[in-house]
PyMOL Python script that loads the backbone (N, CA, C, O; Angstrom):
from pymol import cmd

cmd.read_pdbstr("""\
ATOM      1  N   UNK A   1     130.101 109.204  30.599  1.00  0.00           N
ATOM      2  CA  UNK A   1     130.868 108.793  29.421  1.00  0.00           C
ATOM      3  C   UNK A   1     130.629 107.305  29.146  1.00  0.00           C
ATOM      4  O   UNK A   1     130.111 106.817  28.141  1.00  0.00           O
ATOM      5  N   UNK A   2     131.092 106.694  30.199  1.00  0.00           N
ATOM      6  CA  UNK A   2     130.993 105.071  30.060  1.00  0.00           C
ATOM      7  C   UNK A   2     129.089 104.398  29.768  1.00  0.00           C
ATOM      8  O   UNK A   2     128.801 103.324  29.241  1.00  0.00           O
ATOM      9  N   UNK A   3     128.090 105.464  30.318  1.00  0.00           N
ATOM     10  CA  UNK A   3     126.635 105.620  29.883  1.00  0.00           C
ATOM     11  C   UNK A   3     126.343 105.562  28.592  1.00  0.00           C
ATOM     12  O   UNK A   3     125.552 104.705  28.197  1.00  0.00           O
ATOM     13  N   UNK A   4     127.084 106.696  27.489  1.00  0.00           N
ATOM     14  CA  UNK A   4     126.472 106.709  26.717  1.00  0.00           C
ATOM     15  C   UNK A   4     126.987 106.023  25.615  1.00  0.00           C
ATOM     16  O   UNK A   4     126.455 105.790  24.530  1.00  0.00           O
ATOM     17  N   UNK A   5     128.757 105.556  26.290  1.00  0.00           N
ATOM     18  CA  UNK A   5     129.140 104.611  25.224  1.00  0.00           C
ATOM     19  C   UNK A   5     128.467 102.809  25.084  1.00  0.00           C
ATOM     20  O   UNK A   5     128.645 102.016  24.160  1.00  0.00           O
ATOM     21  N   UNK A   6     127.702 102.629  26.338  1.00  0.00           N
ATOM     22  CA  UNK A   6     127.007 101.500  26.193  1.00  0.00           C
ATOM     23  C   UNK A   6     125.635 101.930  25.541  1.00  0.00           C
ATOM     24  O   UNK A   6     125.091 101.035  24.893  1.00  0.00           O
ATOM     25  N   UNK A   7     124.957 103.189  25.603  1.00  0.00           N
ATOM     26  CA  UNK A   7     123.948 103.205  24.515  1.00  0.00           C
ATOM     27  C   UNK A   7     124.249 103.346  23.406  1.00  0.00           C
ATOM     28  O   UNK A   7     123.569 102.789  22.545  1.00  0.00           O
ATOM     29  N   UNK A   8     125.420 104.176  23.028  1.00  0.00           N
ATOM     30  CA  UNK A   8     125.646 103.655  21.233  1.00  0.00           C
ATOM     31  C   UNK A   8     126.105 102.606  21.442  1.00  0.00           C
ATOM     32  O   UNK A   8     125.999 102.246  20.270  1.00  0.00           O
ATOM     33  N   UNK A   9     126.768 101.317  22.168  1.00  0.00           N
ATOM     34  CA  UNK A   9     127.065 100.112  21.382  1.00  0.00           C
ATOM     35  C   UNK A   9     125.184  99.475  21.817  1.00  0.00           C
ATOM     36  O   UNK A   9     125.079  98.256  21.948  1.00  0.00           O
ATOM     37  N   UNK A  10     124.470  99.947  21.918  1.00  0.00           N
ATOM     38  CA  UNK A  10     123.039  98.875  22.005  1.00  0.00           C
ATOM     39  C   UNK A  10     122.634  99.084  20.783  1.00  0.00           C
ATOM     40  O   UNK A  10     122.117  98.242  20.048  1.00  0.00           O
ATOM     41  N   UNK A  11     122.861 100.230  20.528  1.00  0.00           N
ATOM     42  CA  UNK A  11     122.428 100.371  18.838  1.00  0.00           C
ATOM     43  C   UNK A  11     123.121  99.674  17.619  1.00  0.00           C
ATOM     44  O   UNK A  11     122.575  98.966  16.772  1.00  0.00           O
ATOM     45  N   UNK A  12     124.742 100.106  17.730  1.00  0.00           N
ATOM     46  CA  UNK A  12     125.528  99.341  16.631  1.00  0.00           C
ATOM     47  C   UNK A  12     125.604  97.511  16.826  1.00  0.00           C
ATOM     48  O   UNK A  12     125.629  96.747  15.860  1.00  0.00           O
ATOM     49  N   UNK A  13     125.627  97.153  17.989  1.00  0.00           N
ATOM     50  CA  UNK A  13     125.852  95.799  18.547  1.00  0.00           C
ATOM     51  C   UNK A  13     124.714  94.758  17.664  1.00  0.00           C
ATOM     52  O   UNK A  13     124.572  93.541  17.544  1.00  0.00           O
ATOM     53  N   UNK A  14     124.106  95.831  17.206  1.00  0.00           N
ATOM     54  CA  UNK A  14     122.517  95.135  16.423  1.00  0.00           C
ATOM     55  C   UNK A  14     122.930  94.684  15.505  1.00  0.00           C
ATOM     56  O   UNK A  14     122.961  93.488  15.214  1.00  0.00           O
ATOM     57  N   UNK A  15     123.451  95.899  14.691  1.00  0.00           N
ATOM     58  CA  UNK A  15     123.833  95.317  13.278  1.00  0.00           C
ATOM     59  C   UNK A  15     125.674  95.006  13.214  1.00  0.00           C
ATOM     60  O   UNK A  15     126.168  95.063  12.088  1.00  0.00           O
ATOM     61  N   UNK A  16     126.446  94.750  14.183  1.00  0.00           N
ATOM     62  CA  UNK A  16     127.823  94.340  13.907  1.00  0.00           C
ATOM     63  C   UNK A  16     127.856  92.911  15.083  1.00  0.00           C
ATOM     64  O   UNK A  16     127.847  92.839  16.312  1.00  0.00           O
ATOM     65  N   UNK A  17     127.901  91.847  13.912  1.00  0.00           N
ATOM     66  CA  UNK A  17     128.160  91.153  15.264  1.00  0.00           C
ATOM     67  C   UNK A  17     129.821  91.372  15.717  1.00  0.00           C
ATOM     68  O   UNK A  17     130.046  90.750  16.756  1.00  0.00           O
ATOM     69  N   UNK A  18     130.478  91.769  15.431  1.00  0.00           N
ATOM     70  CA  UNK A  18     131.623  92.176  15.868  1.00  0.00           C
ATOM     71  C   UNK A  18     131.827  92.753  16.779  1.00  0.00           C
ATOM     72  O   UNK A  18     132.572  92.413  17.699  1.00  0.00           O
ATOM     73  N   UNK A  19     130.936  94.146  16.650  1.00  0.00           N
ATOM     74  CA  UNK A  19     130.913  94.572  17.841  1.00  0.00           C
ATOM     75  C   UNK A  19     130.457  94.107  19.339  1.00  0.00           C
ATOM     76  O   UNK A  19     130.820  94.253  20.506  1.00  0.00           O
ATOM     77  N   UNK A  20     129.592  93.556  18.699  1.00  0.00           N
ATOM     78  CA  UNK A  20     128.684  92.939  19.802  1.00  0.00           C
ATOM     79  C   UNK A  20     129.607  91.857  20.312  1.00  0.00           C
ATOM     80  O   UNK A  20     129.198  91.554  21.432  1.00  0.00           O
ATOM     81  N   UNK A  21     130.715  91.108  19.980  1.00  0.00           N
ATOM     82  CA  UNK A  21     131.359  90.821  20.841  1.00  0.00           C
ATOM     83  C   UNK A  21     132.418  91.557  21.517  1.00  0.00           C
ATOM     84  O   UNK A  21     132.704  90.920  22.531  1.00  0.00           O
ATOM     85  N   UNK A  22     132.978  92.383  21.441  1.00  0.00           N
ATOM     86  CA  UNK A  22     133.718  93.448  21.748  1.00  0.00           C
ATOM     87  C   UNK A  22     133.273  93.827  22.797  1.00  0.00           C
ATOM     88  O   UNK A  22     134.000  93.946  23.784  1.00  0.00           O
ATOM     89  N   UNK A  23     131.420  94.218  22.823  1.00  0.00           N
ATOM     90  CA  UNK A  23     130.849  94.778  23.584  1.00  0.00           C
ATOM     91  C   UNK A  23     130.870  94.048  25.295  1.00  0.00           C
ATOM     92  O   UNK A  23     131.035  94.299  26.489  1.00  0.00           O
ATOM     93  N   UNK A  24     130.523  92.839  24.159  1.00  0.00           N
ATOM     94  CA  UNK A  24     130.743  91.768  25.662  1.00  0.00           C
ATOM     95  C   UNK A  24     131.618  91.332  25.973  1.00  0.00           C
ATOM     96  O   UNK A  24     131.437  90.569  26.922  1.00  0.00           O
ATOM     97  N   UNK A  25     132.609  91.408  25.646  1.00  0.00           N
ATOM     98  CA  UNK A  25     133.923  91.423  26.194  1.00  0.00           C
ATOM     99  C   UNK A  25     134.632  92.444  27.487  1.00  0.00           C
ATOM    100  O   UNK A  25     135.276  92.305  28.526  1.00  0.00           O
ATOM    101  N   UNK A  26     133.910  93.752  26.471  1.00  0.00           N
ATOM    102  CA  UNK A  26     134.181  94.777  27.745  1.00  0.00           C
ATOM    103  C   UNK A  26     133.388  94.595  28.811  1.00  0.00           C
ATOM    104  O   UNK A  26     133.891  95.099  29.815  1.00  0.00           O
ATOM    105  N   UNK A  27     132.183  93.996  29.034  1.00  0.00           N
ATOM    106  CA  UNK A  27     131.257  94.545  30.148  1.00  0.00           C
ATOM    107  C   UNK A  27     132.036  93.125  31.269  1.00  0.00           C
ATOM    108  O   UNK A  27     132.287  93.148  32.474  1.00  0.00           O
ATOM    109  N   UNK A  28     132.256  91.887  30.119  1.00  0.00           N
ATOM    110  CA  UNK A  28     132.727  90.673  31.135  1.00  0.00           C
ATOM    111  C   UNK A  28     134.014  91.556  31.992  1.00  0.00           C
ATOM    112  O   UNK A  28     134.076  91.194  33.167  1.00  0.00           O
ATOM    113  N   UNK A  29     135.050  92.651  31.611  1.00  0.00           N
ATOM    114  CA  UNK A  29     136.326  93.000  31.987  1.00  0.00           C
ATOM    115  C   UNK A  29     135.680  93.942  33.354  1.00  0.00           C
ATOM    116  O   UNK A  29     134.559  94.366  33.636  1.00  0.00           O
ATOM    117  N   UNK A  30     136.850  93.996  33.917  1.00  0.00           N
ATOM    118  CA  UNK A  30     136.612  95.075  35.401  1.00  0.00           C
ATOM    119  C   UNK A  30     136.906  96.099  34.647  1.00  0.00           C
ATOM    120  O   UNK A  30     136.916  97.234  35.123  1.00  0.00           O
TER     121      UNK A  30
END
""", "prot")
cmd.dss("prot")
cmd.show_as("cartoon", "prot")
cmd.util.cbc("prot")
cmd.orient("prot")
């Protein structure tokens, strides 16, 4: 689960920079 939700955010993270901090937000969290 947690796999394939980091391959769809590699895709959206491209075009949202929003997400893309979100993204890295989660990976910085335990």
């Amino acid at each position: 689960m947690l796999v394939a939700t980091l391959q769809q955010n590699k895709q959206l993270r491209l075009r949202s920079p929003t997400l893309n901090s979100f993204y890295t937000y989660m990976r910085a969290s335990p």
